[in-house]
C-alpha positions as CSV (number, residue, x, y, z in Angstrom):
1,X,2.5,21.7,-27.4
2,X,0.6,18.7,-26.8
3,X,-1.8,18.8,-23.5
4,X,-4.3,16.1,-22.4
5,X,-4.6,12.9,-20.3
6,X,-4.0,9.5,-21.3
7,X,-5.1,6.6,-19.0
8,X,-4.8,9.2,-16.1
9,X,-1.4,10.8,-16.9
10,X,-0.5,14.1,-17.8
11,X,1.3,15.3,-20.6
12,X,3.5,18.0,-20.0
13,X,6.5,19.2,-22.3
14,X,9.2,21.6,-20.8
15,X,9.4,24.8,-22.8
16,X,13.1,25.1,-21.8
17,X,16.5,24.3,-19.4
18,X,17.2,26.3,-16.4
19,X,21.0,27.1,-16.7
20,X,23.0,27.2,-12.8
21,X,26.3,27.5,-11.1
22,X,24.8,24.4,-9.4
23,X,25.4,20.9,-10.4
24,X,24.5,19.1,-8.0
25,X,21.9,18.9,-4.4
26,X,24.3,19.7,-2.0
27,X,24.8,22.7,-1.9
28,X,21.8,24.1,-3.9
29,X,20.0,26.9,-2.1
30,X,16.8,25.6,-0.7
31,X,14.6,28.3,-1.9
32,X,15.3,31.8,-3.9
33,X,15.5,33.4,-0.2
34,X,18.4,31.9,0.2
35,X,20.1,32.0,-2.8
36,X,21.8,34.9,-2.4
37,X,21.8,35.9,-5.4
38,X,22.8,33.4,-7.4
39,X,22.6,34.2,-11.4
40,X,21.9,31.4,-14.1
41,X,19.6,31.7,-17.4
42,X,16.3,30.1,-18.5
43,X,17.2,28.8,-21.9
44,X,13.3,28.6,-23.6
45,X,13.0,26.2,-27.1
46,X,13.1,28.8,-29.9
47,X,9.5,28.3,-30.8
48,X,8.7,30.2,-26.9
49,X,10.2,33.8,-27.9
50,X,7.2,35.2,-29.3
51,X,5.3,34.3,-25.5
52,X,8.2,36.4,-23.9
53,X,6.7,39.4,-25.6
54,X,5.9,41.8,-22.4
55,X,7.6,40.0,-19.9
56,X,10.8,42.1,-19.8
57,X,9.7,44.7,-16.9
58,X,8.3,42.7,-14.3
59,X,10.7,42.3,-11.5
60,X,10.3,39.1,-10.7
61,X,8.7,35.6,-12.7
62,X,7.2,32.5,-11.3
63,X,9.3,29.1,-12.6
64,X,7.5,26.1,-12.8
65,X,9.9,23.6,-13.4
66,X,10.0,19.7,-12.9
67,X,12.6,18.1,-10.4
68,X,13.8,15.7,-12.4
69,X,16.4,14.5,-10.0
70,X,14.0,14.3,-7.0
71,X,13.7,11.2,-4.4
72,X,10.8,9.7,-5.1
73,X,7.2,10.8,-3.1
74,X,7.2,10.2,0.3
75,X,4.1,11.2,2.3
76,X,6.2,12.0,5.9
77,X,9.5,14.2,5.1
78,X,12.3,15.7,7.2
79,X,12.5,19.0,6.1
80,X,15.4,21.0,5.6
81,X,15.9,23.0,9.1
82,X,13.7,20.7,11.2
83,X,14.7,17.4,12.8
84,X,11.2,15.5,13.1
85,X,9.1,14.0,9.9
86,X,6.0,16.2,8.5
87,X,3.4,15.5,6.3
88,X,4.9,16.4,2.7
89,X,1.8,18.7,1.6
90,X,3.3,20.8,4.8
91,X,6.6,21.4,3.4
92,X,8.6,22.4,0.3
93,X,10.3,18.4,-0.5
94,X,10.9,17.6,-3.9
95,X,9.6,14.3,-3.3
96,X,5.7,15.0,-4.6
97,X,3.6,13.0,-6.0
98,X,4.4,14.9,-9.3
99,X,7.5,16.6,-8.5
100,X,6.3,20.5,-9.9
101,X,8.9,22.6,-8.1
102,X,8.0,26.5,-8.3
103,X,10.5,29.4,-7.9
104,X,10.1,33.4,-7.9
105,X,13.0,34.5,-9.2
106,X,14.6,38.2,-10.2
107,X,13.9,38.6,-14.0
108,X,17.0,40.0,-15.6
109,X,17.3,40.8,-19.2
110,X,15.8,38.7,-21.4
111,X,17.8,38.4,-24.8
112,X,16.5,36.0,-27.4
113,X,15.5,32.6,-26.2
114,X,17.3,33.7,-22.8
115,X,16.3,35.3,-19.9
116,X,18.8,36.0,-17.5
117,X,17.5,35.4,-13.3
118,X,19.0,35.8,-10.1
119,X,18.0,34.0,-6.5
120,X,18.2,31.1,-8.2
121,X,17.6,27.5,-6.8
122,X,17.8,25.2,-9.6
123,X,20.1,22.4,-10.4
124,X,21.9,23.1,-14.0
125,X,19.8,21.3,-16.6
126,X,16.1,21.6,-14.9
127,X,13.1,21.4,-17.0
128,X,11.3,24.2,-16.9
129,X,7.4,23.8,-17.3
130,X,6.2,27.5,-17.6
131,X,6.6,31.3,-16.9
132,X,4.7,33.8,-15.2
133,X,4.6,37.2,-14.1
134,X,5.2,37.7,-10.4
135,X,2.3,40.7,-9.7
136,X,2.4,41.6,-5.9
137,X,-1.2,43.1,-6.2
138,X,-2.2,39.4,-6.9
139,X,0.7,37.4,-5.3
140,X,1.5,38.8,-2.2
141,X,-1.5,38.8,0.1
């Protein structure tokens, strides 16, 4: 993996696809909560496996993933349930200055380069920037 900065950007390379019943917006659960759920995979780039050592166990996993599909950033947003524009750092939007979208899904099995997750609120085909262990003693305050 190649990390750094060049002339202010950041270089990040997705370590996989998300895999989803849902193809497009419409329709795409807003967040896990509401996903009801919904099943799809996490299809990681073979050279990932060994890092899934461990993993299988925890009952949930963070997804950082990249909304490739995103309107661009907008810094007042009408979010999803509300009727009035808010400041986008006060809401969930997609349209971010760098559109990082973050999930806490239900960790299936995990078989190969393939984890299996439920809740899910991805669009088939998302980039998927990293995996972590959900821990309540640390995440859940």
């Amino acid at each position: 993996m190649v990390r750094g900065s060049v002339a202010g950007r950041v270089i990040l390379r997705p370590i996989g696809v998300a895999r989803s019943p849902f193809l497009e917006q419409e329709g795409t659960p807003i967040q896990p909560v509401y996903a009801e759920g919904a099943v799809g995979t996490i299809e990681l780039a073979p050279e990932y496996v060994p890092a899934l050592a461990d993993l299988e166990g925890f009952e949930r996993i963070w997804v950082l993933w990249l909304a490739d599909r995103a309107r661009a950033y907008r810094p007042l947003v009408v979010p999803y349930r509300d009727d009035r524009p808010r400041g986008l750092f006060a809401t969930r939007s997609s349209s971010r200055p760098n559109p990082i979208g973050l999930s806490c899904l239900r960790l299936g099995a995990i078989r190969g380069s393939t984890l299996e997750v439920a809740d899910l609120d991805l669009l088939d085909g998302t980039p998927v920037l990293d995996l972590k262990p959900y821990v309540p003693a640390f995440d859940a305050f």
